[in-house]
TIKOL-9503 format. One record per residue (C-alpha): residue number from 1; residue in one letter; z, x, y. Coordinates in pm, whole numbers, plus 32768, in hexadecimal, padded with zeros to 4 digits. Each point is the difference from the previous one (the first is absolute). Layout:
% residues N
<site><seq>NUM</seq><type>A</type><c3>Z</c3><c1>X</c1><c2>Y</c2></site>
...
***
This chain:
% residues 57
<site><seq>1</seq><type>X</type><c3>7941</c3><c1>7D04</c1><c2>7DB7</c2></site>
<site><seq>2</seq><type>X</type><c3>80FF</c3><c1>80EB</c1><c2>803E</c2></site>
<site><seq>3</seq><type>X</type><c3>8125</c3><c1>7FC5</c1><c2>8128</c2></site>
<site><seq>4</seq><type>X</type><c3>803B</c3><c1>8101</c1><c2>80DF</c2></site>
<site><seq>5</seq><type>X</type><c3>80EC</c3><c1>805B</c1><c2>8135</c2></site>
<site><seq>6</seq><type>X</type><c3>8078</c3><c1>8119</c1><c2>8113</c2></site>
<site><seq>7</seq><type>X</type><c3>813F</c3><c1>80D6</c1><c2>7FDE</c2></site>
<site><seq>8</seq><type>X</type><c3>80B8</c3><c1>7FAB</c1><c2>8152</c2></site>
<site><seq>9</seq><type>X</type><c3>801A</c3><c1>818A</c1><c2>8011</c2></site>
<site><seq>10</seq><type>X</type><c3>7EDF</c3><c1>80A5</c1><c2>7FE0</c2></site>
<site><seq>11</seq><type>X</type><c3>7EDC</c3><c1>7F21</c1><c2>7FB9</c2></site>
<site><seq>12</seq><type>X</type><c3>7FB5</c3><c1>802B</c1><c2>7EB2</c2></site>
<site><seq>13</seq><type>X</type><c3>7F5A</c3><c1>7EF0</c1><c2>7F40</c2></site>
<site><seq>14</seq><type>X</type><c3>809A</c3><c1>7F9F</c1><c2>7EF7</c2></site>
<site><seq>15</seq><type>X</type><c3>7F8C</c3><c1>7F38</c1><c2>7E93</c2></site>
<site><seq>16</seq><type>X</type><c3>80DB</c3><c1>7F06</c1><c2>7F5E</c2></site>
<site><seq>17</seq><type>X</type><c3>8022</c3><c1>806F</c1><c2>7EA8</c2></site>
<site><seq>18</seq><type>X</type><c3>7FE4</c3><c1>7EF9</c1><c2>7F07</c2></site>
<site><seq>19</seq><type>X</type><c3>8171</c3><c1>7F86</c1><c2>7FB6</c2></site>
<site><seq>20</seq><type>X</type><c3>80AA</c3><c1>804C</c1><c2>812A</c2></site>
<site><seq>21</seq><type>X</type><c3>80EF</c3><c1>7F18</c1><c2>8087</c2></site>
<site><seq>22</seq><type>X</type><c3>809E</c3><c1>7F88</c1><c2>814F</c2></site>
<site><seq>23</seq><type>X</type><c3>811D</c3><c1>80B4</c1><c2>8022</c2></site>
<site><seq>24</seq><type>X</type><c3>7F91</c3><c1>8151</c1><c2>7F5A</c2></site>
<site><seq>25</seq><type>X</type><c3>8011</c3><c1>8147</c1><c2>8089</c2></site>
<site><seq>26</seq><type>X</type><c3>7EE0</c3><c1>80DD</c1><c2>8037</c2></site>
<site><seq>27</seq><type>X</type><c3>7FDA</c3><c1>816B</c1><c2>8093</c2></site>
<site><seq>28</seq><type>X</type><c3>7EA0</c3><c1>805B</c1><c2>80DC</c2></site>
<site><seq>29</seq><type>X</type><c3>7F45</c3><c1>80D9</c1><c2>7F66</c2></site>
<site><seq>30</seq><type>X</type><c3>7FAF</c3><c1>808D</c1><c2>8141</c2></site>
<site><seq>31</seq><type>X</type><c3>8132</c3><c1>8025</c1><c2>80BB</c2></site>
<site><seq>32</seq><type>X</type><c3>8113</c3><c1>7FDA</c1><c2>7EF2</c2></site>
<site><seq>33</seq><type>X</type><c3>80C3</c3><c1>7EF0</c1><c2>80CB</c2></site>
<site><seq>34</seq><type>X</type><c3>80A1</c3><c1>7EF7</c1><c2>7F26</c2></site>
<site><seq>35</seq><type>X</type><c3>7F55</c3><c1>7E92</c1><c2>8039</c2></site>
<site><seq>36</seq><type>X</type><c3>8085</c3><c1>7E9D</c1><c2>7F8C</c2></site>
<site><seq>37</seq><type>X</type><c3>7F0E</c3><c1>7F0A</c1><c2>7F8F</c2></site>
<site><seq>38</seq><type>X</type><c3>8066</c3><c1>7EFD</c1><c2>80B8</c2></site>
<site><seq>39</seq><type>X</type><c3>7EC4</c3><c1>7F01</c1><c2>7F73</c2></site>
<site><seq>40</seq><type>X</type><c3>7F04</c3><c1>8029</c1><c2>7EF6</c2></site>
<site><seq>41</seq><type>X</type><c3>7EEA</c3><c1>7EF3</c1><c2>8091</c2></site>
<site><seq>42</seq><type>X</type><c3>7FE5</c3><c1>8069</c1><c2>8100</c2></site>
<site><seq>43</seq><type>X</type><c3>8042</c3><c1>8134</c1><c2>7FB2</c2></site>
<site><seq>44</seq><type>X</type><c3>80F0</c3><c1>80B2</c1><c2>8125</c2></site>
<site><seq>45</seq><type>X</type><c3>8112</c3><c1>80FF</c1><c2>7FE9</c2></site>
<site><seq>46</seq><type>X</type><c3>80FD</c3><c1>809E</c1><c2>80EF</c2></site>
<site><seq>47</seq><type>X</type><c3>80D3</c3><c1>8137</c1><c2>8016</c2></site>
<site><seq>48</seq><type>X</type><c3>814E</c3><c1>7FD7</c1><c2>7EF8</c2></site>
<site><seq>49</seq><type>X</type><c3>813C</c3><c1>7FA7</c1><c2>8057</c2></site>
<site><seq>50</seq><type>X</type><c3>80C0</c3><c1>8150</c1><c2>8020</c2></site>
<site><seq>51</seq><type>X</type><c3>811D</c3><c1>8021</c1><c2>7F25</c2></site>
<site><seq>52</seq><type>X</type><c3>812E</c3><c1>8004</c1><c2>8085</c2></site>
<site><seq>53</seq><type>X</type><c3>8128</c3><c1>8105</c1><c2>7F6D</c2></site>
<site><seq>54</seq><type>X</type><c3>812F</c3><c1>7EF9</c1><c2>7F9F</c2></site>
<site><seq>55</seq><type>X</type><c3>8104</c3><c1>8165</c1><c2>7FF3</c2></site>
<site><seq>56</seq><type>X</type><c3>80CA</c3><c1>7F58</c1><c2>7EFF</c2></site>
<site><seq>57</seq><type>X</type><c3>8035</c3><c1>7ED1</c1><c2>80D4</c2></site>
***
């Protein structure tokens, strides 16, 4: 049986590929928005953290 979920953005269902992991980073294929897997049973995501510019900090 295969797991699926929403992207927050736009809707899209999405298919947990076999050997992804919690933690991974995934792009719709609908929208293009980057999503976090943030578990793999059940299977959820949510938008990525944004990276932040460190400027030579």
């Amino acid at each position: 049986m295969s797991k699926t979920s929403e992207c927050p953005e736009c809707g899209e269902a999405l298919t947990l590929e076999e050997g992804t992991i919690q933690g991974e980073i995934m792009q719709c294929p609908s929208c293009g928005v980057e999503l976090e897997v943030t578990s793999v049973d059940p299977f959820e995501v949510e938008p990525a953290p944004e990276e932040e510019e460190d400027w030579g900090e």
